[in-house]
C-alpha positions as CSV (number, residue, x, y, z in Angstrom):
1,X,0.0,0.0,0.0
2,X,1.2,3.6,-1.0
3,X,0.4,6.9,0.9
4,X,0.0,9.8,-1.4
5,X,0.3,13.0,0.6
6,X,-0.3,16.8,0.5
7,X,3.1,18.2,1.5
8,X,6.0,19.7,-0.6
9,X,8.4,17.5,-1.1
10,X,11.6,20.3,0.9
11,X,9.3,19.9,3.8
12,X,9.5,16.6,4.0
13,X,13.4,15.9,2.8
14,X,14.2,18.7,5.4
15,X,13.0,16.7,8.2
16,X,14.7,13.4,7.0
17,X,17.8,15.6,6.9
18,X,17.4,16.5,10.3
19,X,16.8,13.4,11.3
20,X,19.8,11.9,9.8
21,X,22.2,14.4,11.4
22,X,20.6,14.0,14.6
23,X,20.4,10.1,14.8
24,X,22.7,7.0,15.0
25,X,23.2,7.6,11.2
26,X,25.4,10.7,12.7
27,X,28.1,7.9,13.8
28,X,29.0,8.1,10.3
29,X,31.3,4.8,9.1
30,X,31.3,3.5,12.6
31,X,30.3,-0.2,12.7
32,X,26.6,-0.6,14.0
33,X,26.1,-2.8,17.3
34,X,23.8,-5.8,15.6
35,X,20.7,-7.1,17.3
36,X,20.8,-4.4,19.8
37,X,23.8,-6.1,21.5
38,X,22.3,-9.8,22.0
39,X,24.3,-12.7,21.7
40,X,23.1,-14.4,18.4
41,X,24.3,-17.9,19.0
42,X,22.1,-18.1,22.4
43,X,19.2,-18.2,20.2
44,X,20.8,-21.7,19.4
45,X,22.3,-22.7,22.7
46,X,20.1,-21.5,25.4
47,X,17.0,-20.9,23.3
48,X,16.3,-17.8,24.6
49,X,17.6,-14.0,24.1
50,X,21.0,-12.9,26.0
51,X,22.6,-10.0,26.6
52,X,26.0,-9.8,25.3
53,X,29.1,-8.3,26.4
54,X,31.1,-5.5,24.9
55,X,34.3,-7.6,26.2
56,X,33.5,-10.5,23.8
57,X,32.9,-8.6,20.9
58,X,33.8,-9.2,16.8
59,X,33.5,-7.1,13.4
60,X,31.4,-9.2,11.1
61,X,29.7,-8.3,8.1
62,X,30.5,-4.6,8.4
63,X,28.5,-5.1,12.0
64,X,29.4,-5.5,15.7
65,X,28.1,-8.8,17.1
66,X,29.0,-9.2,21.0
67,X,28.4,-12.5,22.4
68,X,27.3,-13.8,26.3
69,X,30.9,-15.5,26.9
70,X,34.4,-15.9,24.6
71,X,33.0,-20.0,24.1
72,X,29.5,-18.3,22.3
73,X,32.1,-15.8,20.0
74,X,34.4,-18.5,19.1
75,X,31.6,-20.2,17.5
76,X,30.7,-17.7,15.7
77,X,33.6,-16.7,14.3
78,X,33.7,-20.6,13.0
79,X,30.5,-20.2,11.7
80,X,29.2,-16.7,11.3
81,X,26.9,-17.7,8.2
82,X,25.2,-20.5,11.0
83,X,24.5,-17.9,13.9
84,X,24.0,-14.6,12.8
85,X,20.2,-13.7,11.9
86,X,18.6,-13.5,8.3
87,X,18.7,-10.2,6.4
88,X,21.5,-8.6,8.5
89,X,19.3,-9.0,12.0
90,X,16.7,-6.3,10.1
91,X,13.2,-6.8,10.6
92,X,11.9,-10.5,9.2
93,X,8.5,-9.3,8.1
94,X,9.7,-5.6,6.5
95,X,12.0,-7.5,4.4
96,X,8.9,-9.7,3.2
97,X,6.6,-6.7,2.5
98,X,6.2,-6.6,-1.1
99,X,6.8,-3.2,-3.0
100,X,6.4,-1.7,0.4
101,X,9.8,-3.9,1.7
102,X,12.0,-2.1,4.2
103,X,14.9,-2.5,6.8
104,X,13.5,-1.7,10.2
105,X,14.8,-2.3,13.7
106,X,13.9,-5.4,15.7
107,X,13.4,-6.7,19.1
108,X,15.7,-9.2,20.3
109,X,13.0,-11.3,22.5
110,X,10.8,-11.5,19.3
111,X,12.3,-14.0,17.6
112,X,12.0,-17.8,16.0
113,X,14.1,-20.4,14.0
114,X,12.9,-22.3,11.0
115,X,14.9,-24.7,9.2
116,X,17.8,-24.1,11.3
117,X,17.7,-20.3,10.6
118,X,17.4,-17.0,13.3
119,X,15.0,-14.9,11.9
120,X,14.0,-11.5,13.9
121,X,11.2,-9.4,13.8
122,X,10.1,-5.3,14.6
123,X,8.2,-7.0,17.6
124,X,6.3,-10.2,19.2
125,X,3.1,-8.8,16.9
126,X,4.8,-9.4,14.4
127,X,7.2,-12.0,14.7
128,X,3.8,-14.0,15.6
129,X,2.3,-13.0,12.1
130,X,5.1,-14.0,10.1
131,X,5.4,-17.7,11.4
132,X,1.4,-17.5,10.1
133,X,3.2,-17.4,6.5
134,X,6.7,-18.5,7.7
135,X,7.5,-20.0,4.1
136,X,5.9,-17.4,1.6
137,X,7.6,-14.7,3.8
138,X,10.6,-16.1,3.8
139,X,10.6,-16.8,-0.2
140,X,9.7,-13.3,-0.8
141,X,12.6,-11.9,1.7
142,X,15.0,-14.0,0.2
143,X,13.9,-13.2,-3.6
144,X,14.4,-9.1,-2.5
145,X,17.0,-9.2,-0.4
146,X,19.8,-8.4,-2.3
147,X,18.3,-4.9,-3.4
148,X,16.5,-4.5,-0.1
149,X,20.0,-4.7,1.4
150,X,21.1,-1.2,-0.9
151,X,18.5,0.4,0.8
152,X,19.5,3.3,3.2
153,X,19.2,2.2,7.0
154,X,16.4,2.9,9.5
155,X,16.5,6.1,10.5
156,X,15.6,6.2,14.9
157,X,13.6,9.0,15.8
158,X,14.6,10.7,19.1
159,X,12.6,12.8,21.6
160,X,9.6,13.3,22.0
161,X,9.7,9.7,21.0
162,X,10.7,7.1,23.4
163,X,13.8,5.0,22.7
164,X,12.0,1.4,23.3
165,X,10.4,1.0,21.3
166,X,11.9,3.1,18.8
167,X,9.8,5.2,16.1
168,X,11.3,5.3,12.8
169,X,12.1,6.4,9.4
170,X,12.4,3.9,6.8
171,X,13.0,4.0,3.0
172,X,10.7,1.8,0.8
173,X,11.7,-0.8,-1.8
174,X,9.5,1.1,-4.2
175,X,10.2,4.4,-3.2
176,X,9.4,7.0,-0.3
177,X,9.0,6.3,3.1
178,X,7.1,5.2,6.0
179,X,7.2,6.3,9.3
180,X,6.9,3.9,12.0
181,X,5.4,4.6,15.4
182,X,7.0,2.6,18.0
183,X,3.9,1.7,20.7
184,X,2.8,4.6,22.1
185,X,1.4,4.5,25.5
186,X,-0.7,6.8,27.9
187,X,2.3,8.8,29.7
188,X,2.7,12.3,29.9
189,X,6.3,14.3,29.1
190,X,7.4,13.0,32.3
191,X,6.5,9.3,31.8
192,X,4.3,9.4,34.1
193,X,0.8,7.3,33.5
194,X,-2.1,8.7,32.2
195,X,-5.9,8.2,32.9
196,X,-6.1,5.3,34.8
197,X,-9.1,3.7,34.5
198,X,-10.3,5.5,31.9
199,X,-10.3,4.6,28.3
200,X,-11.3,7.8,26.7
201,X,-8.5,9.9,28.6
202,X,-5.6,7.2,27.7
203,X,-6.5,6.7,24.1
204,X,-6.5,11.1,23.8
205,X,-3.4,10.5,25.9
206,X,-1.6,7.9,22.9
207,X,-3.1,9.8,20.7
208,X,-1.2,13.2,21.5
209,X,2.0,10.8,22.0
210,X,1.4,9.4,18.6
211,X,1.0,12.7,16.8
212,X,4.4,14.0,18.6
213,X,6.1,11.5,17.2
214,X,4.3,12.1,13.8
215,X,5.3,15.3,13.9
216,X,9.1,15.0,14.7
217,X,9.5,12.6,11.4
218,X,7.8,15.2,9.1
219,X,4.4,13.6,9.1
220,X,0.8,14.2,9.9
221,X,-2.3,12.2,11.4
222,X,-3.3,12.3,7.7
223,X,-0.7,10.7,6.7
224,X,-1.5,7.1,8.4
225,X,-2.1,4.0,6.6
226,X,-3.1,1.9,9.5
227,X,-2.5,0.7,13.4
228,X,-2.1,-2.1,15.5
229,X,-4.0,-1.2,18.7
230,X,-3.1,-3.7,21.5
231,X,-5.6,-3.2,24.1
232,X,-7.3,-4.9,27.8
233,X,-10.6,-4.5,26.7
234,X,-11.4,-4.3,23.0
235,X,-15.1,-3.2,23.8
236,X,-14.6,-0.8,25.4
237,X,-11.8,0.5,22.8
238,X,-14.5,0.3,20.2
239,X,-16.6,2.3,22.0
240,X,-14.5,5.4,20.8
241,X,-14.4,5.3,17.3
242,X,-14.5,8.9,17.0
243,X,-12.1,9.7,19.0
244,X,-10.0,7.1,17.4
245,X,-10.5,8.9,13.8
246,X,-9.5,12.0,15.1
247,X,-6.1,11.1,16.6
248,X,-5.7,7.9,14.2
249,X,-7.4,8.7,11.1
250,X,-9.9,6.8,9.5
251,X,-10.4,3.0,9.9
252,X,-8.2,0.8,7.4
253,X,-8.6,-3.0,6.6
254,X,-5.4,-3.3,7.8
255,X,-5.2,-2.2,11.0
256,X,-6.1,-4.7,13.8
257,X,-7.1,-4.7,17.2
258,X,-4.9,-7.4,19.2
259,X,-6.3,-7.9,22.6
260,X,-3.8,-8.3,25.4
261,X,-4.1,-9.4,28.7
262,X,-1.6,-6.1,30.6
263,X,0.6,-3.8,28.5
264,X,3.6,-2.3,29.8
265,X,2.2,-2.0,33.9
266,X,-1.1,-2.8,35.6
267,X,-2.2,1.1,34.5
268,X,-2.1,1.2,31.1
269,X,-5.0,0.2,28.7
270,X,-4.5,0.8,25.1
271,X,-0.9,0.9,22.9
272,X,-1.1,2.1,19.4
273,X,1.8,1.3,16.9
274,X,0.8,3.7,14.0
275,X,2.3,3.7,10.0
276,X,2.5,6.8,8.4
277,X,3.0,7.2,4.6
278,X,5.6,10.1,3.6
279,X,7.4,10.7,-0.2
């Protein structure tokens, strides 16, 4: 799917600029730390996400892997092509996405092998929906990769976006870009919870957070294509579709409603990731 938008096309290259000379992209040539610092041959050995250390650390693949103990590194550096994760530890299901393929950040707990394979995804949402099409996704990643890979990096948006999870910037396969809302949440400039209790008040709340974050990469409310709205109690969440359309814009096929049993603490009710279309 393609967003067409209303906005001059300086507008919107000056705020990628200003993102890039802001960012991680700042670090110029500098190696980037892969998988967020994890130790990719745990995924193997202990079947679970680990922390690695900057004291075991190696270059690989124009990337810095660090590894849980010198035993974990050694095996990689036997068999890097074994451990390290599919499409340079970038997003699983971006890479898979059709014309619309990008590189996007990843989560290190949401994760899954196939076929002897580490594959990574943006988060457990979606890690869960690509095993639903685990071979098709991985046939289209595969077939796009090599030009996928050409692609500039994702750009991290700063404050007023949190860090974790991050909001980005992200280039297209078939041109312009899409900004990515990391979950927002109902917390105030100071982090601080929201509307407890109270639906209405924490989806205005996300709302606000989600349009900060809009407008820090250059885009607009207008400019979303859809959201994935993890919620405790999607009837009551429905119950605002108004509100919803004013902070969210209208309803798309795609977006989804994923009910959850607690978000990020007992408090909080609602989380929007949001997608916003941008040239």
């Amino acid at each position: 799917m393609r967003a067409h938008v209303n906005r001059s096309a300086p507008t919107v290259c000056a705020a990628l600029c200003c993102l890039l000379f802001s960012g991680p992209a700042a670090l110029g040539d500098e190696p980037k730390l892969s998988i967020n610092g994890y130790d990719p041959v745990a995924y193997f050995t202990d079947s679970r996400p680990v922390a690695g250390k900057s004291e075991y650390e190696y270059l690989w693949h124009k990337l810095r892997w660090h590894f849980a103990s010198s035993d974990h590194r050694d095996l990689f550096v036997k068999e890097p092509g074994r451990y390290a994760p599919q499409y340079d530890g970038y997003c699983a299901m971006g890479a898979a996405d059709g014309d619309t393929a990008h590189k996007d950040t990843i989560d290190p707990e949401a994760w899954t092998i196939v076929d002897g394979k580490l594959y990574l995804a943006h988060n457990r949402y979606w890690i869960e929906k690509w095993k639903e099409e685990a071979a098709d996704k991985i046939k289209q990643a595969d077939a796009g990769w090599q030009r996928l890979a050409q692609l500039a990096d994702p750009v991290i948006v700063g404050p007023p976006c949190a860090s974790s999870p991050p909001t980005t910037v992200v280039t297209l396969r078939n041109g312009g870009h899409w900004v990515v809302v990391g979950g927002q949440l109902a917390r105030d400039d100071g982090g601080r919870p929201v509307g407890k209790g109270d639906m209405r008040a924490q989806i205005e709340q996300v709302g606000k957070n989600v349009g900060a974050c809009l407008n820090a990469a250059g885009a607009a409310v207008k400019d979303i294509i859809w959201t994935v709205n993890y919620v405790t109690d999607p009837s009551e969440f429905d119950k605002y579709a108004d509100l919803r359309q004013r902070y969210f814009g209208p309803l798309s096929p795609k977006s989804a409603t994923v009910p959850v049993q607690q978000l990020a603490g007992p408090d909080f009710l609602v989380q929007v990731e949001a997608f916003a279309g941008i040239k």
